[in-house]
RODO-2510 file (C-alpha; in nm, 4 decimals, decimal comma):
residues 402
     n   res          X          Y          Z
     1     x     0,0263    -1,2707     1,2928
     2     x    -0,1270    -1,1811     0,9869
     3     x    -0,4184    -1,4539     0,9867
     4     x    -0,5272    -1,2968     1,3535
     5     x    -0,5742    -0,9489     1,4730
     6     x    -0,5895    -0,8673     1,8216
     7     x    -0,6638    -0,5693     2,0494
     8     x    -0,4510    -0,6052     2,3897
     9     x    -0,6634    -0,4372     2,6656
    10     x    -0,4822    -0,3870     2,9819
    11     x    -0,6434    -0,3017     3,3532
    12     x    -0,3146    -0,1694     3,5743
    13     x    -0,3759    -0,2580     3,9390
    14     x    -0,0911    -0,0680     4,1793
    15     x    -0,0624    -0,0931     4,5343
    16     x     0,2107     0,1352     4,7097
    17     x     0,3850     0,0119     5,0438
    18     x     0,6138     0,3575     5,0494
    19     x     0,7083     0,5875     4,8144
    20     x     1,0032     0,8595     4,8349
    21     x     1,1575     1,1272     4,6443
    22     x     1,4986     1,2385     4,6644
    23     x     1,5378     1,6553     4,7436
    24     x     1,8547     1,7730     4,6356
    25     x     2,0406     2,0702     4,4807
    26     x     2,3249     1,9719     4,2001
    27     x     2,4991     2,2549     4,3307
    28     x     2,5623     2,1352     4,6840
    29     x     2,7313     1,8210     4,6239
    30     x     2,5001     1,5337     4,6669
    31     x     2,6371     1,2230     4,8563
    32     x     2,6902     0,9804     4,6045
    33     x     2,8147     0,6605     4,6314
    34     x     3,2161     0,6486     4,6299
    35     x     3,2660     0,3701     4,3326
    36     x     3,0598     0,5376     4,1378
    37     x     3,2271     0,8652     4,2316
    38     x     3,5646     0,6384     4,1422
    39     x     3,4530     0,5610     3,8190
    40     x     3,3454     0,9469     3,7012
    41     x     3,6809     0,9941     3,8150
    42     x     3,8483     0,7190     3,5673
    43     x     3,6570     0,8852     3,2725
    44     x     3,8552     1,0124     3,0066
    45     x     3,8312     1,4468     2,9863
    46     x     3,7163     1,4112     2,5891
    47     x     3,4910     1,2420     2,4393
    48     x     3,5398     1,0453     2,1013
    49     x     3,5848     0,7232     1,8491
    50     x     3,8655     0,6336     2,0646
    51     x     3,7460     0,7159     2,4067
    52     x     3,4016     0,5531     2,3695
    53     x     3,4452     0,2181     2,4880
    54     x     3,5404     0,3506     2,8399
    55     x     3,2264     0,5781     2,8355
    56     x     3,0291     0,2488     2,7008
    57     x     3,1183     0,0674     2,9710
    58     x     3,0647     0,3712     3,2415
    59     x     2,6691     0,3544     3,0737
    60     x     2,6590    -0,0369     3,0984
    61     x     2,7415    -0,0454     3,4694
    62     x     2,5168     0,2503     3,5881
    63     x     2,2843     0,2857     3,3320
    64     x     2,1641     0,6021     3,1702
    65     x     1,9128     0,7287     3,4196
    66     x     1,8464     0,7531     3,7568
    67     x     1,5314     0,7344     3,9850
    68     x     1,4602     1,0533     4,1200
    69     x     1,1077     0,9632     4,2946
    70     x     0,9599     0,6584     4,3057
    71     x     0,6459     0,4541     4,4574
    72     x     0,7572     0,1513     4,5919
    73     x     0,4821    -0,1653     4,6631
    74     x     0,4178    -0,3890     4,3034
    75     x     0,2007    -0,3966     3,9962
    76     x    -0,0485    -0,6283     3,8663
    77     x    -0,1559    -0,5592     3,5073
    78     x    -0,4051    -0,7984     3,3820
    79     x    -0,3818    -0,8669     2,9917
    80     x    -0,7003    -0,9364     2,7850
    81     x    -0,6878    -1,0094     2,4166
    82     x    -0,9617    -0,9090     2,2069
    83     x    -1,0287    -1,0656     1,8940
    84     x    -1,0777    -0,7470     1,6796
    85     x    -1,2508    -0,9274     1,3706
    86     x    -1,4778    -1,1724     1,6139
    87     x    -1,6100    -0,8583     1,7846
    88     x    -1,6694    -0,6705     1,4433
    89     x    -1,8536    -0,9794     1,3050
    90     x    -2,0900    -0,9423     1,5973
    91     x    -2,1921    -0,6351     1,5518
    92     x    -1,9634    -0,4241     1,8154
    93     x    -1,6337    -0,2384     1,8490
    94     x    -1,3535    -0,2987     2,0736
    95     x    -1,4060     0,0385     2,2223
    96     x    -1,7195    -0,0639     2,3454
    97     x    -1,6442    -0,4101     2,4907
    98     x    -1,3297    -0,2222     2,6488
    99     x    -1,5366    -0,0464     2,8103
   100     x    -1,7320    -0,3254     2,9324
   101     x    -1,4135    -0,5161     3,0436
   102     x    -1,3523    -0,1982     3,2633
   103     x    -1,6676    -0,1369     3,4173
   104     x    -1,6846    -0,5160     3,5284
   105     x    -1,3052    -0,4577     3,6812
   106     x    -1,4633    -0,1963     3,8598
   107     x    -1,7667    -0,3818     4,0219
   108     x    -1,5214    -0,6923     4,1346
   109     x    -1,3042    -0,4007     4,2578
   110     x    -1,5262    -0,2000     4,4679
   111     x    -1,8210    -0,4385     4,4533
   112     x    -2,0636    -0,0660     4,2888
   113     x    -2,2765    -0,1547     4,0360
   114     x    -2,2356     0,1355     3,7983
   115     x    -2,5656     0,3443     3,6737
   116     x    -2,4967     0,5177     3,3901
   117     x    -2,5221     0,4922     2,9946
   118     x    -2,2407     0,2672     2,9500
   119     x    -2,3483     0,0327     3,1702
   120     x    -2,6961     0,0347     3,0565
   121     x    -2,5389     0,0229     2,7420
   122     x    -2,3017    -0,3046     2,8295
   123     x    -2,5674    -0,4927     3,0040
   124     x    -2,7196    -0,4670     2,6151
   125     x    -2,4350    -0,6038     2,5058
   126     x    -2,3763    -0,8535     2,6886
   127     x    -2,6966    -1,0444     2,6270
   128     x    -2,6121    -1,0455     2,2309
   129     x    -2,2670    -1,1517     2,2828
   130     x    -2,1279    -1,3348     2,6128
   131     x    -2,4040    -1,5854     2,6097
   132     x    -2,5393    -1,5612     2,9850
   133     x    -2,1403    -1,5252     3,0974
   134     x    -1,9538    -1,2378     3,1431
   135     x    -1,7301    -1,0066     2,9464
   136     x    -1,4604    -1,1928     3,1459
   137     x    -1,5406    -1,5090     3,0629
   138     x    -1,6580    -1,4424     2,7356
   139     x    -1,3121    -1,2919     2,6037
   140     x    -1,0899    -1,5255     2,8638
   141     x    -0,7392    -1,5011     2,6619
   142     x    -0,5713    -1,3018     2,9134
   143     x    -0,2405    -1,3125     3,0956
   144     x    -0,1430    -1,1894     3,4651
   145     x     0,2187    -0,9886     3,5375
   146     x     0,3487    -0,9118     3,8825
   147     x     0,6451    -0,7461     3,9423
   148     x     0,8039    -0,9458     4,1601
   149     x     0,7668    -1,3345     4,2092
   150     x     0,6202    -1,4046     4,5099
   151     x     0,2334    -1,3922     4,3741
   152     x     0,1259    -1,7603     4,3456
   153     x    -0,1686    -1,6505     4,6047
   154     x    -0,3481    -1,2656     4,6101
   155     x    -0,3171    -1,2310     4,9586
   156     x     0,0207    -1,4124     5,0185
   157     x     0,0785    -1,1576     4,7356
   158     x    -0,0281    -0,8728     4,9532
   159     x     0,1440    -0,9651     5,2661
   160     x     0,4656    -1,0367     5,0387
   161     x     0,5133    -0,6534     4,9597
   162     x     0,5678    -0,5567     5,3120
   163     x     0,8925    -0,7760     5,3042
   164     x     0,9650    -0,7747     4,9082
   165     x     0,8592    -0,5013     4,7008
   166     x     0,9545    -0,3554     4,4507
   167     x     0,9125     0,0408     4,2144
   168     x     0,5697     0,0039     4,0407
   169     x     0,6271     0,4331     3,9299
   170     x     0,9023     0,6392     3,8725
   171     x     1,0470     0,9373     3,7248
   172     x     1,3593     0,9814     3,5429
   173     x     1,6532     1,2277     3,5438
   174     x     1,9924     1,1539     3,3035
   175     x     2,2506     1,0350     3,4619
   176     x     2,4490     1,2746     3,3296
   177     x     2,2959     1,5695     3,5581
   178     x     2,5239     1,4016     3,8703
   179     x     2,8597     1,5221     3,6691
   180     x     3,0187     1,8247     3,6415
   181     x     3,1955     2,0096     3,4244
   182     x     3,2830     1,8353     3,0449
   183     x     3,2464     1,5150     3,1507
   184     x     2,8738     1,6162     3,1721
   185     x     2,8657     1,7067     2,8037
   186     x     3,0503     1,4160     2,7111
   187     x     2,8377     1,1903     2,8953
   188     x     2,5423     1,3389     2,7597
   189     x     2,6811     1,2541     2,3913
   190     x     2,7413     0,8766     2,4976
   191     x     2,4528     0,8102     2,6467
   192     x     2,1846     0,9795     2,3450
   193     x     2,4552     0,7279     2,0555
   194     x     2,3821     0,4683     2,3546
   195     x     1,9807     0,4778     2,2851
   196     x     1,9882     0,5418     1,9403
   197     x     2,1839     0,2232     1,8694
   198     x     2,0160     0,0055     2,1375
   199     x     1,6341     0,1563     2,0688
   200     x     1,3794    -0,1204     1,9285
   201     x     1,2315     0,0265     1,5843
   202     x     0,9132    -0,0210     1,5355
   203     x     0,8142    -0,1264     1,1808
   204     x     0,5004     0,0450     1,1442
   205     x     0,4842    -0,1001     0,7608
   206     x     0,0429    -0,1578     0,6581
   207     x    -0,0271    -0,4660     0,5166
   208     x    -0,2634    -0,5440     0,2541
   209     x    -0,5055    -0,2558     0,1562
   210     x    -0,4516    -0,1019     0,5085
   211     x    -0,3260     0,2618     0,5094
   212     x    -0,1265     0,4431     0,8086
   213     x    -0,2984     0,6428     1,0406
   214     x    -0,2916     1,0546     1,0417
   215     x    -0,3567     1,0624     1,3714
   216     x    -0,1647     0,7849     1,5854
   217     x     0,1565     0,6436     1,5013
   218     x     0,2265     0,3061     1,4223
   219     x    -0,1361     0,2443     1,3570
   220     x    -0,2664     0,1249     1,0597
   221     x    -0,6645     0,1551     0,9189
   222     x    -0,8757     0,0135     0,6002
   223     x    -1,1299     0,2619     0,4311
   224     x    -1,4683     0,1919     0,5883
   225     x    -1,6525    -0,0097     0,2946
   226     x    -2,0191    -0,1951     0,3472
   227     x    -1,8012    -0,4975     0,3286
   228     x    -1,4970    -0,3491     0,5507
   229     x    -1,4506    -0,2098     0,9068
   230     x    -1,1514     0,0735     0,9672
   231     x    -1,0195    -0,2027     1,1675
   232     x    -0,9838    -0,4143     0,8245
   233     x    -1,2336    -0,6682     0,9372
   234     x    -1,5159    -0,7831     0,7576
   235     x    -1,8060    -0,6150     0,8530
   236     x    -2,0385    -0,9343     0,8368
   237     x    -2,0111    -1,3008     0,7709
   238     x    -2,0366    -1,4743     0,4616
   239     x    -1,8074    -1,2619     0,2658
   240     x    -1,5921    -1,4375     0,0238
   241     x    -1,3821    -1,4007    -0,2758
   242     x    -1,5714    -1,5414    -0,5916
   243     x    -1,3689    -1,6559    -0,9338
   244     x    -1,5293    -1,8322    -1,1580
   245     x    -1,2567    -1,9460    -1,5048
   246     x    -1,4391    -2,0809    -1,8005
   247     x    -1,1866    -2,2956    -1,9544
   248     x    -1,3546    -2,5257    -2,2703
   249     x    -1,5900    -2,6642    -2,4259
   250     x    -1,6056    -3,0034    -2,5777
   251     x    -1,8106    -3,1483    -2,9310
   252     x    -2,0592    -2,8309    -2,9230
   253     x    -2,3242    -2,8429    -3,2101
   254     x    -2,4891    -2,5066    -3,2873
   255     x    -2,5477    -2,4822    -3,7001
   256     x    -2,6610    -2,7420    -3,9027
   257     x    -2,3898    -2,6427    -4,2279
   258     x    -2,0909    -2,5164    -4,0050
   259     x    -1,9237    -2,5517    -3,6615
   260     x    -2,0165    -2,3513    -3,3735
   261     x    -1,9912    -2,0219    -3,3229
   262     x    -2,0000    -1,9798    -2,9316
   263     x    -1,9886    -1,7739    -2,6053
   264     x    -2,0699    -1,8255    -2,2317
   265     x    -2,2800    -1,6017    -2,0023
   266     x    -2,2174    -1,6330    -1,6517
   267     x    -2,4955    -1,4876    -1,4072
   268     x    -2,3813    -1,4237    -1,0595
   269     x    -2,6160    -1,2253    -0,8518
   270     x    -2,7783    -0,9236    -1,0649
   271     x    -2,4849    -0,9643    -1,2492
   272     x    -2,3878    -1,0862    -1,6315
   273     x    -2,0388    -1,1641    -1,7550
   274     x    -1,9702    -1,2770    -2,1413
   275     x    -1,6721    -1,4650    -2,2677
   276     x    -1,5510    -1,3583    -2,6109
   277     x    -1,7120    -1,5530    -2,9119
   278     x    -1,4761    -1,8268    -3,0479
   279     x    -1,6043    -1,8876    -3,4430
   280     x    -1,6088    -2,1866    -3,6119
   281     x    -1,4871    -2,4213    -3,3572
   282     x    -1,6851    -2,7103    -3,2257
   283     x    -1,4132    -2,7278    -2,9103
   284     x    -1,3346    -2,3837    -2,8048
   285     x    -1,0758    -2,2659    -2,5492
   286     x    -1,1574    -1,9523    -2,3396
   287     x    -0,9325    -1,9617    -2,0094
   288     x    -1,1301    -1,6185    -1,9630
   289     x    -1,2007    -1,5905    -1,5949
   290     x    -1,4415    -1,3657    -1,3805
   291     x    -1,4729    -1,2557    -1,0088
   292     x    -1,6395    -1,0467    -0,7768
   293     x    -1,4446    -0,9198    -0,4582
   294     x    -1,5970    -0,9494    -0,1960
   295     x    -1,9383    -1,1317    -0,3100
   296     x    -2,1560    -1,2037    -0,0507
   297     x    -2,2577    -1,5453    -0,0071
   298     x    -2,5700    -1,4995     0,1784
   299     x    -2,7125    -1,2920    -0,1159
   300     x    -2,5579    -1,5042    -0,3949
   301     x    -2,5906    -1,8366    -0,3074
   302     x    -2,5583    -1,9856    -0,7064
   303     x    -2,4517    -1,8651    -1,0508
   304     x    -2,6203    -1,9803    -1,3568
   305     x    -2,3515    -2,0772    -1,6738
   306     x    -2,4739    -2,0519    -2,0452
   307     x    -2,3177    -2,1461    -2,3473
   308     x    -2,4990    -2,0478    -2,6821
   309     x    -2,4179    -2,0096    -3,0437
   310     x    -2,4373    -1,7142    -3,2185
   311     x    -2,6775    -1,6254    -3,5602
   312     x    -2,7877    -1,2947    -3,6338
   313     x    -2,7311    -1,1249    -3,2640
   314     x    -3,0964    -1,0946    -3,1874
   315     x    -3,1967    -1,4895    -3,2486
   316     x    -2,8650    -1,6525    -3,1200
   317     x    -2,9409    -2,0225    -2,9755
   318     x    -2,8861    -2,1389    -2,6235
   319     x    -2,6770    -2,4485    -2,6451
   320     x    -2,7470    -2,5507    -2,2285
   321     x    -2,7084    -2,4309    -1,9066
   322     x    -2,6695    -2,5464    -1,5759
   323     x    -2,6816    -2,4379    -1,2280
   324     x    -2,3729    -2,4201    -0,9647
   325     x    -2,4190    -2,4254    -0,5715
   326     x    -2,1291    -2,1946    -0,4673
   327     x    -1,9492    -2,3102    -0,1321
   328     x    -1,5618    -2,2703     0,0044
   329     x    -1,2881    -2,4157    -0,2035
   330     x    -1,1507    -2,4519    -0,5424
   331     x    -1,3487    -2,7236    -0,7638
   332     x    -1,3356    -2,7916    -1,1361
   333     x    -1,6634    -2,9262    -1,2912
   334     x    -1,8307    -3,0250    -1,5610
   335     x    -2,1848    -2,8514    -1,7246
   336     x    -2,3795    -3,1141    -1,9857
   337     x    -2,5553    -2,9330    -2,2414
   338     x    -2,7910    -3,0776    -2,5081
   339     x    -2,4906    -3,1440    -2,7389
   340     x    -2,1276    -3,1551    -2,5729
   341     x    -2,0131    -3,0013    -2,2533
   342     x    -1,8597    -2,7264    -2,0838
   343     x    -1,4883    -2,7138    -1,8537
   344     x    -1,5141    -2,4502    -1,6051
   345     x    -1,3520    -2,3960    -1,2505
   346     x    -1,5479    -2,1809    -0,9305
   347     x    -1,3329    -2,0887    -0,6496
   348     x    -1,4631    -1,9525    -0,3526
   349     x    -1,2069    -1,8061    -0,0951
   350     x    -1,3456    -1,6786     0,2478
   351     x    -1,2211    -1,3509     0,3462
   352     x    -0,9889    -1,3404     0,5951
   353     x    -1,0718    -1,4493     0,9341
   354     x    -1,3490    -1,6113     0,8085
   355     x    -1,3809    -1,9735     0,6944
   356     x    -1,6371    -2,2726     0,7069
   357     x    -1,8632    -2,4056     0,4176
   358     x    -2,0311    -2,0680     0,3699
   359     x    -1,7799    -1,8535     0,5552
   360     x    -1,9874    -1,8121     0,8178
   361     x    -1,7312    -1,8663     1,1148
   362     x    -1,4931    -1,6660     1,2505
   363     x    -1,0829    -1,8127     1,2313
   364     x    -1,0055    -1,7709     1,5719
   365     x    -0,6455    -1,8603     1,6907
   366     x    -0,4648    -1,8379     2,0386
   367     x    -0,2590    -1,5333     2,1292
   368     x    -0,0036    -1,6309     2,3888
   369     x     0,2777    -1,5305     2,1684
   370     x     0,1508    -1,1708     2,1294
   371     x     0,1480    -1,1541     2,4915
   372     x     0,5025    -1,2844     2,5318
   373     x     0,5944    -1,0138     2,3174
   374     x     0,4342    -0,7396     2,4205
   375     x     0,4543    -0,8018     2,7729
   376     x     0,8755    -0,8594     2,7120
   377     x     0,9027    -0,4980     2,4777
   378     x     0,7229    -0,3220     2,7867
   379     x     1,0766    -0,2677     3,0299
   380     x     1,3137    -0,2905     2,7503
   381     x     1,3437     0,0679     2,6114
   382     x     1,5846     0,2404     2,9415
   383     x     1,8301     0,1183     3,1375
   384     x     1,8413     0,2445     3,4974
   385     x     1,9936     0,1969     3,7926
   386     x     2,0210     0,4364     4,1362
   387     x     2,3552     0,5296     4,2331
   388     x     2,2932     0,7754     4,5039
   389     x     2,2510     0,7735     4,9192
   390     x     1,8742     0,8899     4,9968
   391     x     1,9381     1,0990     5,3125
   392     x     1,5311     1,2145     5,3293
   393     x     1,3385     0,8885     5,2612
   394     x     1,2538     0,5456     5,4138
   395     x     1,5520     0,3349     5,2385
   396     x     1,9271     0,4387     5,3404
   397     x     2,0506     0,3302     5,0141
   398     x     1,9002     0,1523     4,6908
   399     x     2,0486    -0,0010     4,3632
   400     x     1,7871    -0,0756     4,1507
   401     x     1,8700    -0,2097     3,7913
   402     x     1,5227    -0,2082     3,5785
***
């Protein structure tokens, strides 16, 4: 994803049919159920390179946690992607149009206007950005997840919990707190190799000029610049890479008794770059190249190329000129002086996630793969699964993988 940066914002929405938490002391033999009682049982009394595979497959059947409490109804977490760079370029920051996205959650919640700052603040700006829409609408990459599968209608969603819900919360105890003894210990020890060899990494490698975070992990930030947010966006349009090469020129004529002695000026903005002088040499090659990172393209709309022959230093003579639009792309050209003429190449490369003529338009691409993948790495760090009788709740028994 490195031509698109995105901000995932996501609005949790719970609703609890039941909820129950087992009470129980270790010490007075909780009623568990008998094949898993069977299979402590079958483990073997030490723990090591031989033994593991029967402790692996212990883990794999019952997991390596159980639910100790538990709210018990579904979920509903609505996924909004932000284009990070889109909402720099307009002036804003995701914090602030987060908290937009929230506040308008809350009034098609509750249906209560909010009066505050923020959504003073947000009403602001909303006129500069969503166009007479809403944040909604505006920003309308977004995803729904429900945990269960019976939510093709809200309220046929609703009325589907009461017959098929499932554990929106939970906590978490080891499942090696149910044994006794040193199968405890040596459960323990299979179950932490377990996670460390399953675990997902994260690579939390910074690309580019970005530099990891201090303060939150994973996270990676730019140096603020007047051409560069912390969030490594540009921090307005029209910001582009500018090269310009000066390759040759071609049948110069500068002195009336010898060949040319000559150099190029290139003016770009308030700025002057020289070539070296070639001497004597009516067809020069200087492959010398220039650039200015970022330039921007709203201040420096041209650059002015001269090519003159040099005298005494103070009195050297202008063999031409001429004058170069600068837009997107790589183009070679041509510059006709009063004798001969000049090679030179200007390349103009937007910065990224802008592009257009001037690079005045945001890149924008679609996001549905980020939200396959971060909606797939949300349940995939624990394995779990209940194992016990619940003598003091609603259920009579429960086995829950998750």
């Amino acid at each position: 994803f490195q031509c698109q940066k995105y901000s995932l914002f996501l609005i949790f929405f719970y609703l609890t049919v039941y909820s129950f938490h087992l009470q129980f002391n270790l010490k007075q033999n909780p009623s568990l159920i008998h094949y898993f009682k069977e299979s402590v049982k079958s483990l073997p009394e030490s723990y090591s390179v031989k033994t593991k595979y029967e402790y692996l497959q212990f883990i794999k059947r019952y997991g390596t946690h159980y639910i100790s409490q538990a709210d018990v109804g579904s979920e509903v977490v609505e996924v909004t992607a932000i284009k990070t760079c889109q909402v720099a370029l307009q002036g804003a920051s995701v914090e602030e149009l987060k908290d937009c996205l929230n506040i308008e959650t809350n009034v098609a919640v509750t249906g209560k206007v909010e009066a505050n700052a923020k959504a003073s603040a947000c009403r602001e700006l909303s006129q500069k950005m969503t166009r007479q829409n809403n944040f909604h609408q505006t920003f309308n990459e977004r995803t729904w997840q429900v945990t269960n599968n019976n939510a093709a209608e809200f309220e046929t969603w609703m009325e589907s919990l009461k017959k098929d819900p499932d554990i929106v919360t939970y906590s978490l105890e080891p499942v090696h707190d149910l044994l006794k003894s040193e199968l405890k210990e040596n459960l323990q020890k299979a179950v932490s190799e377990y996670i460390m060899e399953k675990a997902l990494w994260k690579d939390c490698s910074c690309t580019g000029n970005s530099q990891p975070s201090e303060g939150a992990k994973c996270t990676c930030f730019c140096p603020r610049s007047e051409f560069l947010t912390p969030s490594c966006c540009p921090a307005k349009k029209g910001l582009a890479k500018l090269v310009v090469t000066i390759r040759s020129g071609s049948g110069l004529w500068g002195d009336y008794i010898s060949k040319t002695d000559s150099y190029v000026k290139v003016n770009i903005g308030t700025k002057t770059f020289k070539t070296g002088t070639i001497w004597n040499n009516d067809n020069p090659v200087w492959n010398t190249s220039f650039d200015i990172n970022p330039a921007d393209l709203e201040l420096i709309t041209s650059i002015d190329i001269e090519v003159w022959d040099v005298d005494s230093g103070y009195d050297d003579d202008r063999l031409g000129s001429c004058k170069k639009t600068l837009t997107s792309g790589d183009k070679s050209d041509v510059c006709h002086l009063d004798h001969g003429t000049l090679n030179y190449k200007v390349r103009v490369e937007c910065m990224q996630h802008l592009v257009g003529e001037h690079c005045q338009e945001y890149a924008a691409k679609r996001a549905s793969s980020i939200f396959l993948m971060t909606l797939a790495l949300r349940y995939s760090m624990v394995s779990v699964m209940v194992v016990f009788y619940c003598t003091k709740c609603l259920m009579p028994h429960i086995v829950v993988p998750l």
